[in-house]
C-alpha positions in Angstrom: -1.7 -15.0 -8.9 1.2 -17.0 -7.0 2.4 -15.0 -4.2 5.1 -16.1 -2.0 4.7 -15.2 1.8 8.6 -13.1 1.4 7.0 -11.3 -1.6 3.5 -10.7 0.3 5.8 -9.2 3.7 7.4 -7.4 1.1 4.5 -5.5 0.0 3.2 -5.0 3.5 6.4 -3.0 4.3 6.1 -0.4 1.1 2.5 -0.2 2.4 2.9 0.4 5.6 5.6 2.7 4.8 3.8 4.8 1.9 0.9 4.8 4.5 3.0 6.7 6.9 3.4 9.5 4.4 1.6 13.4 5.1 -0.7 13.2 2.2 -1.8 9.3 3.3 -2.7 10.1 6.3 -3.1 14.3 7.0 -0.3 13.9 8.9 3.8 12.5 9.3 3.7 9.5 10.7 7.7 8.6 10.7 8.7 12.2 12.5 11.5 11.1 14.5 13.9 8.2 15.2 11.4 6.4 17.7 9.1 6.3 15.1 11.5 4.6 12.2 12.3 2.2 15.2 8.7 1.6 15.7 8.2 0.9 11.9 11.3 -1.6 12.2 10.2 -3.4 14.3 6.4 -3.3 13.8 7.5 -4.9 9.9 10.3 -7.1 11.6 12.4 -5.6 9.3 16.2 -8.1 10.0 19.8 -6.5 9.9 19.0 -3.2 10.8 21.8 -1.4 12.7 22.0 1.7 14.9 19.6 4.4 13.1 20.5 7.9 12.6 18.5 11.2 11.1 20.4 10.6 7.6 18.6 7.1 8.0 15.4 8.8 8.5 16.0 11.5 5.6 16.6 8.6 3.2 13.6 6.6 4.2 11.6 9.8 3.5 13.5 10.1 0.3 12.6 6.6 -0.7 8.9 6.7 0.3 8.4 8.9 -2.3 10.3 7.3 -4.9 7.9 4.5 -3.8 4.8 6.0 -4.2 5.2 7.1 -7.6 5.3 3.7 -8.6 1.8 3.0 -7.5 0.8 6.2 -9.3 2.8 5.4 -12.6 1.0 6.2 -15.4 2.0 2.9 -17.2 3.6 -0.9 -17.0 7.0 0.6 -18.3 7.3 3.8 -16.5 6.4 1.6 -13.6 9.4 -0.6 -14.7 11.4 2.7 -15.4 11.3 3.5 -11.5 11.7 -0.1 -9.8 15.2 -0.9 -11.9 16.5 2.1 -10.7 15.3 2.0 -7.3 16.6 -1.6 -7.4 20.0 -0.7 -9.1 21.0 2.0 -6.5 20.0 -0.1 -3.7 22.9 -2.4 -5.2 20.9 -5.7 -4.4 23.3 -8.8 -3.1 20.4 -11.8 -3.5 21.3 -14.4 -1.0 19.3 -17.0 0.9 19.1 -17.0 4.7 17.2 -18.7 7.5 17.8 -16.1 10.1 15.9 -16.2 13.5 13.8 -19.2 13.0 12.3 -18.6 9.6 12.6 -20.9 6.7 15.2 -20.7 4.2 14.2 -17.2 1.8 15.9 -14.8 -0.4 17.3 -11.2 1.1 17.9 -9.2 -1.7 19.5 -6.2 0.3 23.6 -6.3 0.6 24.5 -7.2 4.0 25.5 -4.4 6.4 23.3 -2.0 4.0 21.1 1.1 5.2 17.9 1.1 6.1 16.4 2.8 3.2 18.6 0.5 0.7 17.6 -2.6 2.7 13.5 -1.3 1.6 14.7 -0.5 -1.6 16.3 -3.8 -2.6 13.2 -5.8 -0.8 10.4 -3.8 -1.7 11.8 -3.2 -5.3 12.0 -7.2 -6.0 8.7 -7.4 -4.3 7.3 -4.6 -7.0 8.8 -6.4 -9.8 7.0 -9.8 -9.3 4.3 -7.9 -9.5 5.0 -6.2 -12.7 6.6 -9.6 -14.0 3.7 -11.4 -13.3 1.6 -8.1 -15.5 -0.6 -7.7 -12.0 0.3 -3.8 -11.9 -3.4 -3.2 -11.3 -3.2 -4.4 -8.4 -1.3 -1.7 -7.1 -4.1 0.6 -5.7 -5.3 4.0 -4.1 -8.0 3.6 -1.8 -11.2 4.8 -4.0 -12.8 6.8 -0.8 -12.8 10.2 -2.3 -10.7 11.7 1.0 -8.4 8.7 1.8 -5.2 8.8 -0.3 -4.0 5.5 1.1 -2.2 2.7 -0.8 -2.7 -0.8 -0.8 -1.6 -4.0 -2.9 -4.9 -5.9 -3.7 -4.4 -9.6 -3.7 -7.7 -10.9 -3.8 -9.1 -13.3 -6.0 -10.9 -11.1 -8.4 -9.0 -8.4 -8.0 -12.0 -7.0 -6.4 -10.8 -4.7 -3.9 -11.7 -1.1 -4.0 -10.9 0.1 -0.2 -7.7 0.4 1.7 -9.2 -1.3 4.0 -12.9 -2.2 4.6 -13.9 -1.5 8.0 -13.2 1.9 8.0 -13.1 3.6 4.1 -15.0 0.7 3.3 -17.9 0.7 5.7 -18.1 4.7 5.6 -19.0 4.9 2.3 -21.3 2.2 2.3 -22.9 3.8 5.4 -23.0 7.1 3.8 -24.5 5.6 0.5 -27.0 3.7 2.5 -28.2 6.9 4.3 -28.3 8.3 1.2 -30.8 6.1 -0.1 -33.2 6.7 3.0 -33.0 10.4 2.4 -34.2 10.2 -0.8 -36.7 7.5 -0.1 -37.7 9.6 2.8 -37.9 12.9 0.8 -39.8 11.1 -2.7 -43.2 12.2 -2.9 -46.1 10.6 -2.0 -48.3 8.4 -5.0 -51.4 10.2 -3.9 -54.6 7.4 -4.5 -57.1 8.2 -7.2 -60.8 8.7 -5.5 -63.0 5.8 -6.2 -64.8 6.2 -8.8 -62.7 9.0 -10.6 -62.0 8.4 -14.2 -65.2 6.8 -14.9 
């Protein structure tokens, strides 16, 4: 699948964002102001202007709009959800080559809200995806206690873990010690005497 790197950010920023949700992550991780800052700036998110609690309310509001396209139970309800996240984000395309990066396309009107801004980025990110008929690579991490998100763009489509080192590696750890366990608790072949069975 042909990504391009604005569509790829893109997806990195609903991530991160969906990530930072209660049942992600057992707790909120975007409680306050300082923390929707932090989140700005972490995803280098451009045109952002003086953030206020409504700003915070509505990125809460959109994350889970957001998240139930990863969960939607088909192409067209996924569809259903990103044209009219897209729609009342009232997306303005327009190229730009702010701050040193090459020219690329801002789909968010300028001046707009935060949580419009996401909206109108993210939900033209989401669409290539579904355009391109790669909704299955919108993902929950498979670890039976991790309700994480992630956009798998591997290959093969192969990914199974929000991320490896951590859900990844625990499971295979815990599989692996299951296997000694049992290895370690089989019985015994016990030998046959010599002779016996003559």
């Amino acid at each position: 699948m042909l990504i391009t790197h604005d569509t790829e950010c893109a997806l990195g920023m609903l991530v991160d964002l969906l990530n930072t949700a209660p049942e992600a992550c057992g707790q909120e991780e975007l409680p306050d102001l300082p923390a929707l800052r932090d989140y700005v700036v972490r995803q280098e998110i451009s045109d952002v202007g003086t953030l206020d609690q409504a700003d915070l309310d509505a990125v809460h509001a959109l994350r889970d709009r957001l998240r139930s396209v990863f969960a939607a139970p088909s192409t067209q309800a996924a569809a259903d959800l990103v044209n009219a996240l897209v729609a009342a984000a009232g997306t303005t395309p327009r190229l730009t080559d702010h701050d040193g990066h090459d020219w690329h396309m801002h789909y968010f009107a300028p001046g707009a809200a935060l949580a419009d801004h996401i909206a109108a980025e993210g939900g033209m990110a989401l669409g290539f995806i579904l355009v391109a008929d790669e909704r299955e690579r919108l993902r929950q991490c498979e670890a039976p206690d991790c309700a994480r998100v992630f956009v798998d763009l591997s290959r093969n489509r192969s990914r199974r873990y929000c991320d490896s080192r951590t859900c990844g590696n625990r499971l295979h750890v815990a599989a692996y010690r299951a296997r000694q366990r049992s290895a370690a608790d089989a019985p015994v072949p016990v030998a046959a005497p010599a002779g016996a069975g003559r």
